[in-house]
C-alpha positions in Angstrom: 96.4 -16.4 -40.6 96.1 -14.4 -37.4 93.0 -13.1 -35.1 92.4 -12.1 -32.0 89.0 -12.1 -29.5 88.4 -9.7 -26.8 85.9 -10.1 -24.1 85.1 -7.5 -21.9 82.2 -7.8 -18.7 79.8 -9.7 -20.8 76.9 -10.9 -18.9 73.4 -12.6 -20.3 70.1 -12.2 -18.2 67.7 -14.3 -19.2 64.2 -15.1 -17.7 62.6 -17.7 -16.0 59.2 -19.1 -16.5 56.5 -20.9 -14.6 57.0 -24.8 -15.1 53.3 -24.9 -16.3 53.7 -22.1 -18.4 50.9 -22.3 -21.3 52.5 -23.7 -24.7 49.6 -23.1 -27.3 47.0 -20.7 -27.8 44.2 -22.9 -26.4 46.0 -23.0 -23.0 46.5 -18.9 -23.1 43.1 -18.7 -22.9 42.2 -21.9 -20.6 45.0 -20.5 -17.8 45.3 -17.1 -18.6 48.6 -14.8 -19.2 49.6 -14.4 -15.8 51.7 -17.8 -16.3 52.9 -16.3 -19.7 55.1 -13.7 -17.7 58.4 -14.6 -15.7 58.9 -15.6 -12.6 62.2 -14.3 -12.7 65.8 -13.4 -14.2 68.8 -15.1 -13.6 72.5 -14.1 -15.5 73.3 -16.9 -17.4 77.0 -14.7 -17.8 78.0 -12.4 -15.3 81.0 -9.7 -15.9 83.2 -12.7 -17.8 86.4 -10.7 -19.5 89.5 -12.8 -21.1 91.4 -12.2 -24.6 92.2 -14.7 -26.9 95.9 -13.8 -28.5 96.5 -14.9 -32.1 97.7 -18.3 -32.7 96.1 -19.6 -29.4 93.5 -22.0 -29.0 91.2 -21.9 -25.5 89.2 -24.7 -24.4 86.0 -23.4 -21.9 85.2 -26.3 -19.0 82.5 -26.2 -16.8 79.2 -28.0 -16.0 76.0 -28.1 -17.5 74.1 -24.7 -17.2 77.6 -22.8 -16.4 77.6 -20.9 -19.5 80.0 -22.5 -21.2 77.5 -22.5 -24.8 75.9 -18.6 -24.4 79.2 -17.4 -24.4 80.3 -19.5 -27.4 77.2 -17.5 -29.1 77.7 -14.1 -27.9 81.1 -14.0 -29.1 79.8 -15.2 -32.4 77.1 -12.7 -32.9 74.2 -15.3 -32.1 72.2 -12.7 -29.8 73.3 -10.0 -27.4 74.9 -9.2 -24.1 73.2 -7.3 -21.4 76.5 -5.8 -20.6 79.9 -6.0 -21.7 81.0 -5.9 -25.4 83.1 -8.6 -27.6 85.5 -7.9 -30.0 86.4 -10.4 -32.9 88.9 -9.5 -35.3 89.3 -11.9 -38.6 87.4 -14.1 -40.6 85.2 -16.4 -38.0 84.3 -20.1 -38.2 82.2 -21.0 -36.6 80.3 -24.7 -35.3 77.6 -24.0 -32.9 74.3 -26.3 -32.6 73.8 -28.5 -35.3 71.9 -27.4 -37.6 72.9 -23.5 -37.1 72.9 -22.2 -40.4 71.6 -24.7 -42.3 68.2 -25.6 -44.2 66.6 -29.3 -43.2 64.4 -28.9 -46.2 67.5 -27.9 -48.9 69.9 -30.8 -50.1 73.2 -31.1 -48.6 75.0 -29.4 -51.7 73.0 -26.7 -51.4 73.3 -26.2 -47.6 77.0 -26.1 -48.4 77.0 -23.0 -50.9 74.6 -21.3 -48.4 76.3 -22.0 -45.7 80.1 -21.3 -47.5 78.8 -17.9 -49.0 77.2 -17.2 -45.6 80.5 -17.5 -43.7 82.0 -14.6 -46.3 82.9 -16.8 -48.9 82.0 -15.7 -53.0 80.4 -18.8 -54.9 83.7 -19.1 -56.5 85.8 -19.9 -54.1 83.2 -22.3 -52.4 83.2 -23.7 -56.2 86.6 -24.0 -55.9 86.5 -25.9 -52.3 83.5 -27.9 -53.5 85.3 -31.3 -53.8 87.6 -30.7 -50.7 84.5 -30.1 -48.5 82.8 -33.3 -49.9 85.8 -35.4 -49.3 86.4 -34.4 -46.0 82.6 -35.1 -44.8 82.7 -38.4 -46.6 79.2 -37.8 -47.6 79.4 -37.8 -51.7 76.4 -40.9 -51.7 74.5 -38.3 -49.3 74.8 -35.0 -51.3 71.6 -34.7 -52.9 69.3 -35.9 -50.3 67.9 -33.4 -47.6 69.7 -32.4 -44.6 66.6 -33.6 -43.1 67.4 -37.2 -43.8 71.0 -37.2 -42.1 72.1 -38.4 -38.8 73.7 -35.5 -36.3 76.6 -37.5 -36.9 76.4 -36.9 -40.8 75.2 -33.1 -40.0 78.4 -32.8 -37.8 80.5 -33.9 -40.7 78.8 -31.5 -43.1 79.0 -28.2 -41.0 82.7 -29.0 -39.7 83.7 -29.4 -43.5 82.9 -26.4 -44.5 83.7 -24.3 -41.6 87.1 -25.7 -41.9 87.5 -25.2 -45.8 86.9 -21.1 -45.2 90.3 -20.7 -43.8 89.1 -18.9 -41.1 91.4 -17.0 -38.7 89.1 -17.1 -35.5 87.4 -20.8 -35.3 84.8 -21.3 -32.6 83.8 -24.7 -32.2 80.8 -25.9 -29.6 80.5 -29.3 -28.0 79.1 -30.8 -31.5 82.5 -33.3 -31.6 81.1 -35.3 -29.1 78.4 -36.8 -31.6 80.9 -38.0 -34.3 82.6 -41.1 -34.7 86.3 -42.2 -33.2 87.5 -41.9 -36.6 85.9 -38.5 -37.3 87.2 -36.9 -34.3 90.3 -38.1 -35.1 90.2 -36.2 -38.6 88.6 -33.1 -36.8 91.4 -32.4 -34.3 94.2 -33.3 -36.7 92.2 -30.4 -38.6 92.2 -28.1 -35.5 95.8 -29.0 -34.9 96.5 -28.2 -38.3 94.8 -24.7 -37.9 96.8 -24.3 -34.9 99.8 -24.4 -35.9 99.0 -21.5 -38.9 98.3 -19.1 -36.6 94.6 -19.3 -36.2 92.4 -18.6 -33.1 90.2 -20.5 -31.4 87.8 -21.0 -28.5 86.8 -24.2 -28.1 83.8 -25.6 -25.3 83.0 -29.0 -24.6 82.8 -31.6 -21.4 85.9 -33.5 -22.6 89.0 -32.1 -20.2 91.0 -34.1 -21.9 90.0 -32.7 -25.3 91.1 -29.2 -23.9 94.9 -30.7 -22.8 95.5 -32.1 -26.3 94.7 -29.2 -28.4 94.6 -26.0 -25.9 97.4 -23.5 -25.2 94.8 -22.0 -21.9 91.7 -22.9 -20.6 88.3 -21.2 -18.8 86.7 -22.7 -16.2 83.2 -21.4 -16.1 81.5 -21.8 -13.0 77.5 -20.8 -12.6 78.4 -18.0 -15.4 81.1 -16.7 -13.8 85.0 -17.2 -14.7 86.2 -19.3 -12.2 89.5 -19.6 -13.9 91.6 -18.8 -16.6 95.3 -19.8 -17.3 97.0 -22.5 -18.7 94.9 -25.3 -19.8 96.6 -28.1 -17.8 96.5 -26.0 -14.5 92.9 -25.1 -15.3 92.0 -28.8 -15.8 93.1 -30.1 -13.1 91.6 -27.7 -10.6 88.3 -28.3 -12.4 88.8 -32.0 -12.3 89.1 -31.6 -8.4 86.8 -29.7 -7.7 84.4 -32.2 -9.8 85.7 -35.0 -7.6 83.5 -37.0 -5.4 84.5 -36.0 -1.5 
């Protein structure tokens, strides 16, 4: 189980709108279209380049509105850069905002052959993984209902199932933990560890320093989209832990 991820100069304009920018068609015509246009651009990303080796796992820090999430979905095809490239190589698991990827209006046995055959799995093998999946996401009383009717916390358990039962070899893995239980994050990160320790590759974002030091080989620092830092992942916390600090 090996893959690698290469990031070269990626950067993500995106616009800016007016804060009374109309929202429905009524309003179009009440304000006009002048407030429908930007006011103006700003790079959510700007010229970020690191490579994850194979076998390593690195945790992205940073504040709110640093980048930390568009990067997590340009490097998992979720939209695309205004410059720079990325480069995955191996079979990609991914765990982005709940919901990604599945269907609120489809049961959560269905959601999981859609979403299994979706990640490059046949219906056979997510046949094969069926009970494994359920077991892990504890949700077997659940399975028929609608994804509608679960909890985040129940939706978290679902998506991190099965994008853990497609053995993947490059595993990227958004701040979602932070809405399951003790004892689920527990179970997740003995998963991650687990996945570690075969060789697979991860990046992994989230607010929780502390979540990077336990499970990360290096960490980024993202700081208003740019790298800030990149190196070892206790290093990189604790200059982004000073930095945070009250003066």
């Amino acid at each position: 189980m090996s893959g690698t991820i290469r990031v070269e100069g990626l950067s993500k304009l995106f616009p800016r709108f007016h804060a009374d920018k109309p929202m429905t068609l009524q309003e179009v015509f009440q304000r006009g279209l002048r407030r429908m246009r930007p006011t103006d651009f700003f790079w959510a990303l700007e010229d970020v380049s690191f490579v994850v080796e194979p076998g390593r796992m690195v945790g992205v820090v940073g504040l709110n509105g640093a980048g930390k999430s568009t990067l997590l979905r340009l490097v998992a095809g979720v939209g695309r850069p205004d410059r720079g490239r990325v480069e995955l190589r191996g079979r990609v698991g991914a765990i982005l905002d709940l919901g990604v990827g599945f269907h609120p209006e489809l049961t959560g046995r269905e959601n999981v052959y859609v979403s299994g055959v979706t990640s490059g799995l046949t219906r056979a093998e997510v046949e094969e993984r069926f009970d494994e999946i359920v077991a892990f996401a504890e949700l077997a009383d659940f399975l028929d209902n609608p994804l509608r009717t679960y909890s985040s916390g129940m939706q978290l358990r679902l998506a991190f199932a099965v994008a853990s039962h497609i053995e993947p070899e490059v595993l990227l893995v958004d701040e979602v933990l932070a809405v399951g239980d003790l004892r689920f994050q527990e179970k997740c990160f003995e998963r991650l560890a687990r996945f570690k320790s075969q060789g697979c590759t991860g990046l992994l974002v989230t607010h929780a320093p502390e979540h990077v030091q336990r499970l990360c080989d290096e960490a980024l620092w993202l700081h208003e989209g740019r790298l800030a830092a990149h190196g070892p992942a206790d290093e990189v916390v604790k200059r982004y832990l000073d930095a945070m600090a009250p003066r």
